[in-house]
C-alpha positions as CSV (number, residue, x, y, z in Angstrom):
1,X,9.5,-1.3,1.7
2,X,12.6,0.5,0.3
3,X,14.4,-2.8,-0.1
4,X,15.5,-3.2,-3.7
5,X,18.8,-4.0,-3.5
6,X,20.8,-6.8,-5.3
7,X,23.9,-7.1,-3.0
8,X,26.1,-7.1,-0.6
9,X,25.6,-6.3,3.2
10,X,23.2,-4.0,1.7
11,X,20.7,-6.8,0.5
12,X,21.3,-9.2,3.8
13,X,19.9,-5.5,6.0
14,X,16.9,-5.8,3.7
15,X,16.0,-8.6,4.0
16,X,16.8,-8.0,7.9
17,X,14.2,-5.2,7.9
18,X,11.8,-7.5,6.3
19,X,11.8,-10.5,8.6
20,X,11.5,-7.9,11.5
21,X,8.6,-6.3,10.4
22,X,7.1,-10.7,10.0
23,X,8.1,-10.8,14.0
24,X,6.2,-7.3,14.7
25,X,3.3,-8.3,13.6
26,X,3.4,-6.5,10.3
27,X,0.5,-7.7,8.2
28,X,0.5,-6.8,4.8
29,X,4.0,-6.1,3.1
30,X,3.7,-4.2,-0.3
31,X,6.0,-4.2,-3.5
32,X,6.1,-4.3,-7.2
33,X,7.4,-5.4,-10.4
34,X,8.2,-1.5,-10.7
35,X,10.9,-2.2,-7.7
36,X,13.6,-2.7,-8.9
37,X,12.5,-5.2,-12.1
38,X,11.5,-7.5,-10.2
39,X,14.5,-7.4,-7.7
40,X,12.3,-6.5,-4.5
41,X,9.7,-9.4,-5.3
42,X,12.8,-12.0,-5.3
43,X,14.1,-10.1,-2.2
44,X,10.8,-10.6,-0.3
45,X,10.8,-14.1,-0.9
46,X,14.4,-14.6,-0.3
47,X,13.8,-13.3,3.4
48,X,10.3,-14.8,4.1
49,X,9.6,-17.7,2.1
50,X,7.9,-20.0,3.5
51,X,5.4,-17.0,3.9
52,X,4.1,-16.9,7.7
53,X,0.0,-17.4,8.1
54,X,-1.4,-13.9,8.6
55,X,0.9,-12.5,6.2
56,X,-0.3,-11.1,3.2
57,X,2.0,-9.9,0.3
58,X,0.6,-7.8,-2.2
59,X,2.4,-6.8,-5.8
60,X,1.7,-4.7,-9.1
61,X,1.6,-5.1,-12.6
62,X,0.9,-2.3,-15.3
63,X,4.0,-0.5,-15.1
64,X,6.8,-2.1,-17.3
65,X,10.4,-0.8,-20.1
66,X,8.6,-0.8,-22.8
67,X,9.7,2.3,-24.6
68,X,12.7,2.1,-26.6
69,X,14.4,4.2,-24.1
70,X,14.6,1.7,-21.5
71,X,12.4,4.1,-19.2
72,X,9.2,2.7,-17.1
73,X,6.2,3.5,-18.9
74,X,2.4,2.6,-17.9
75,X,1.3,-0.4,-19.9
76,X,-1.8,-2.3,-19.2
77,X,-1.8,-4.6,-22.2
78,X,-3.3,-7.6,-21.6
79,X,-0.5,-9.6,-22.3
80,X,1.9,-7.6,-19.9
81,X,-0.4,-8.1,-17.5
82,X,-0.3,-11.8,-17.8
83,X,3.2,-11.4,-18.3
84,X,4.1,-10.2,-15.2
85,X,1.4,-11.8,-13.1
86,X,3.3,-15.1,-13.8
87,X,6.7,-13.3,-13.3
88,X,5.4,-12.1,-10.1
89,X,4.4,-16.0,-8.9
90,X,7.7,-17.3,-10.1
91,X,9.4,-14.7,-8.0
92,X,7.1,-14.7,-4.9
93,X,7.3,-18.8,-5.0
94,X,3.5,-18.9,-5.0
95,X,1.1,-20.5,-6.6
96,X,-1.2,-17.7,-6.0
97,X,-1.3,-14.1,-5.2
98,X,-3.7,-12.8,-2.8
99,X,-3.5,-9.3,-3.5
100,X,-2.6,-8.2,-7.2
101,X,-2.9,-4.2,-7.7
102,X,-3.4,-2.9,-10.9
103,X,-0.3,-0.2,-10.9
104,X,-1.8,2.6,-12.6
105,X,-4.5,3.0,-15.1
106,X,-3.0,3.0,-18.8
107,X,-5.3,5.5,-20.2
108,X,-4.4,4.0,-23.9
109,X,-6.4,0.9,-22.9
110,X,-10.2,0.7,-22.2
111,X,-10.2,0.2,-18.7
112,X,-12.5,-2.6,-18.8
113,X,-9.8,-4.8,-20.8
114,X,-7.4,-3.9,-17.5
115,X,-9.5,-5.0,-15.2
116,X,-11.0,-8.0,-17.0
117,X,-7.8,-9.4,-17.5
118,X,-6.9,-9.2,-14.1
119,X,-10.2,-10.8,-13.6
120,X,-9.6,-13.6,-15.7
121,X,-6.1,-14.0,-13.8
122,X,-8.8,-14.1,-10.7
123,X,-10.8,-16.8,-12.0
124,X,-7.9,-18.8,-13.5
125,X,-6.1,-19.2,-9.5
126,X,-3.4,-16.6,-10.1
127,X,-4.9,-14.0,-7.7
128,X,-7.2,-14.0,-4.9
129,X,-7.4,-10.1,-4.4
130,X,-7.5,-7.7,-7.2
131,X,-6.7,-3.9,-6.0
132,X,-5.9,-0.2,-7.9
133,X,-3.6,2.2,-7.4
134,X,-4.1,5.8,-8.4
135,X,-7.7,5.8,-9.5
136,X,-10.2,8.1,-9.1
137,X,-13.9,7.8,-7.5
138,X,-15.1,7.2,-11.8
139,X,-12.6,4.6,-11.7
140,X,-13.1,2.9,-9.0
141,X,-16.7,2.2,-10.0
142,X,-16.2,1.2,-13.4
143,X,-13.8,-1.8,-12.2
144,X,-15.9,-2.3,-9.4
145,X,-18.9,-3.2,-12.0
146,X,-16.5,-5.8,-13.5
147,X,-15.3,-7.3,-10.2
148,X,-14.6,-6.9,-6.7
149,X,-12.3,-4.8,-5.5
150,X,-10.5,-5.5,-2.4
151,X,-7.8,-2.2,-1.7
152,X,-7.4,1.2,-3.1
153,X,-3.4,2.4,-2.7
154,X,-3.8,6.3,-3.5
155,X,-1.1,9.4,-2.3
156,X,-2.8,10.6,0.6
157,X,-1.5,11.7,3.7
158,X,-2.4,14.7,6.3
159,X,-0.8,17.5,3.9
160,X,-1.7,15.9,0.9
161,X,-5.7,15.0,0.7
162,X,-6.6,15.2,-3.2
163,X,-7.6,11.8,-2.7
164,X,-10.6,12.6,-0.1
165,X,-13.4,11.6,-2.7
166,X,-12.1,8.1,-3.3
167,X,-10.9,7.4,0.6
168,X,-14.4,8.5,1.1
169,X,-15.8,5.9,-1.5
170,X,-13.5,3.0,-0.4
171,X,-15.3,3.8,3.8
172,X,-18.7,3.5,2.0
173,X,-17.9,0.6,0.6
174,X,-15.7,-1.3,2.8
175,X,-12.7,-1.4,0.3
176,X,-8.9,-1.4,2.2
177,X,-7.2,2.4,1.8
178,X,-3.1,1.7,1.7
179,X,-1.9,5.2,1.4
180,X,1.5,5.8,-0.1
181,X,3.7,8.4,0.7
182,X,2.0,8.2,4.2
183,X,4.3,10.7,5.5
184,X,4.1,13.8,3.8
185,X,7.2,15.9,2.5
186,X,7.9,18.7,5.2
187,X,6.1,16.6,8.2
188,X,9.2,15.9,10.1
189,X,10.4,19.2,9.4
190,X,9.0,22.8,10.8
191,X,5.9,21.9,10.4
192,X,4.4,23.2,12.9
193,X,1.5,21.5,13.8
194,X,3.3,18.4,14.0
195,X,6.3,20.1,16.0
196,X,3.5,20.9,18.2
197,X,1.6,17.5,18.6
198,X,4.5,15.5,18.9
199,X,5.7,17.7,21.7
200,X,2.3,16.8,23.3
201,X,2.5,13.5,23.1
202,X,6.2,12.7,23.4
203,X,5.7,10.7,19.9
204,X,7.9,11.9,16.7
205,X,6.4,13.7,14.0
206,X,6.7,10.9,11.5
207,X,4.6,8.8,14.4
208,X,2.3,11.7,14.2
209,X,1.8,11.9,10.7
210,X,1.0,7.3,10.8
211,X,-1.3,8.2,14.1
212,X,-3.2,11.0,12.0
213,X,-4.1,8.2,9.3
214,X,-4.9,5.7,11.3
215,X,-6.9,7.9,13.4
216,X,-8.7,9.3,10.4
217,X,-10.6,6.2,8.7
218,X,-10.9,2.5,9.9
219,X,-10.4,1.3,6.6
220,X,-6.8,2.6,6.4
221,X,-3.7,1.0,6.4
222,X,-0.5,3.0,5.7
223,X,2.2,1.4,4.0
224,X,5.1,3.5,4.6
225,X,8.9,2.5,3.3
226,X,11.9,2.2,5.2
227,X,15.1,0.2,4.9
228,X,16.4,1.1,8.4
229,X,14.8,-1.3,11.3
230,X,15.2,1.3,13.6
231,X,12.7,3.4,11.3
232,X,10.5,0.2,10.5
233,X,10.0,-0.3,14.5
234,X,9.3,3.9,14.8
235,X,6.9,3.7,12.5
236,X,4.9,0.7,13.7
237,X,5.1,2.6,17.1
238,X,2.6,5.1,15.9
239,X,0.2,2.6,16.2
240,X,0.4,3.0,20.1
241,X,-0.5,6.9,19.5
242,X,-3.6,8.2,20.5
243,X,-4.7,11.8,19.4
244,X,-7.3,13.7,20.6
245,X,-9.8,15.3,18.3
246,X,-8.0,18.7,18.9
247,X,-4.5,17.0,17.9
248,X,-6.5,15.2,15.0
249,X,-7.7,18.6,14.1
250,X,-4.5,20.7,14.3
251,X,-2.6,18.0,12.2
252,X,-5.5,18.0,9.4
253,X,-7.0,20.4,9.8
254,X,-11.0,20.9,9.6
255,X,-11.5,17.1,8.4
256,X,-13.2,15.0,11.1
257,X,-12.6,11.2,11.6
258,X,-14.8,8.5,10.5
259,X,-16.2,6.4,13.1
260,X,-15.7,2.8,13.3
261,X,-18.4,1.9,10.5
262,X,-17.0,0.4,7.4
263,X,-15.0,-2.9,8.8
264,X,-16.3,-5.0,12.0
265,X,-14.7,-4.5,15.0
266,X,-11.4,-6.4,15.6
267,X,-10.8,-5.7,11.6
268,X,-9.6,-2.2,12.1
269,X,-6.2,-1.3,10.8
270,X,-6.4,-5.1,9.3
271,X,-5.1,-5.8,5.7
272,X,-7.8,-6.5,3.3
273,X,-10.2,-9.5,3.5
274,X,-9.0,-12.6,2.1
């Protein structure tokens, strides 16, 4: 959620938008230590804490100002990632985290020392969950031969499908896709596709852009921002969108959905397994 903010009427809206999504149902709510320092993780709990059952709040670590320039730079040292971890508990007010996401994969540490750190975390009681961000399909398996991974959070939307391969490896292998930047640049403009579609099914194109995801895979679960309740109840209106494969089709393209095959029934469109 867009909600970092550290003021004001500003900050009590947030954390407005946040509780409203907690009474719609909304199962998984996403942020960072990249938000904001910190700020949206305090935020969260601020607005929430005590945390409902059913609700799942997921954070990142790899990403911190570490450069002498103040600027936000991967880092994926082990100690950061203890580091924050525990910053992330202390602002949460947990004891544990059930889904920690590796931010982004610093490509000046092995890999194995990320994960295996976040691992350790695992098997210390700091996380339940451990996800990646940003990875590709090599990446994905190398971590998942140290550990269990629960959630994948790759770009990927109906304009923007680099990440095919890896979507495609999390369905085979049952692991959660949270796509950010769900709704793609352009998609509420003259696109016309979606200009089209929307008109068909007297949904907006933003709801058409949510419906094509959730359409396309059952292991996807779009995360998409907003610090407007008006835009956080549009969005979770697209779940009440059904395309046809022809709408699917014109949206997307030539990609065909994935049938029902990677979660159980009833787990559809869920937040990962606990």
């Amino acid at each position: 959620m867009h909600l970092s903010v550290t003021s004001g009427s500003a900050r009590e809206q947030a954390k407005a938008v946040a509780r409203r999504a907690v009474e719609l149902g909304v199962p998984l709510i996403d942020t960072a230590h990249l938000y904001g320092g910190g700020a949206n993780e305090e935020l969260l709990a601020e607005a929430l804490f005590p945390y409902p059952d059913g609700l799942l709040v997921t954070t990142k670590a790899g990403v911190a100002r570490t450069g002498p320039d103040g600027e936000w730079r991967l880092d994926g040292r082990p100690d950061i990632l203890r580091e924050q971890v525990d910053q992330a508990l202390r602002r949460l007010r947990l004891d544990r985290i059930e889904l920690l996401q590796l931010h982004r994969v610093d490509p000046e540490i092995p890999l194995a020392d990320q994960i295996g750190t976040l691992r350790d975390l695992r098997d210390a009681g700091k996380i339940n969950m451990i996800g990646l961000s940003e990875v590709t399909v090599d990446q994905l398996d190398q971590a998942r031969d140290i550990v269990a991974i629960a959630s994948v959070q790759n770009r990927y939307n109906a304009l923007d499908r680099e990440h095919e391969p890896v979507l495609e490896a999390c369905e085979r292998a049952g692991i959660a896709f949270l796509p950010w930047r769900p709704v793609a640049a352009g998609t509420t403009g003259s696109n016309a596709a979606f200009a089209t579609v929307a008109a068909e099914t007297g949904a907006t194109a933003t709801q058409i852009a949510l419906a094509w995801l959730l359409h396309r895979s059952p292991v996807m679960l779009p995360i998409p921002g907003t610090a407007r309740i008006a835009h956080l109840e549009e969005n979770l209106a697209a779940e009440r969108v059904r395309l046809t494969e022809a709408q699917f089709r014109l949206v997307g393209g030539d990609i065909a959905a994935r049938p029902d095959r990677a979660w159980p029934r009833g787990r559809r469109r869920g937040a990962p397994r606990r």
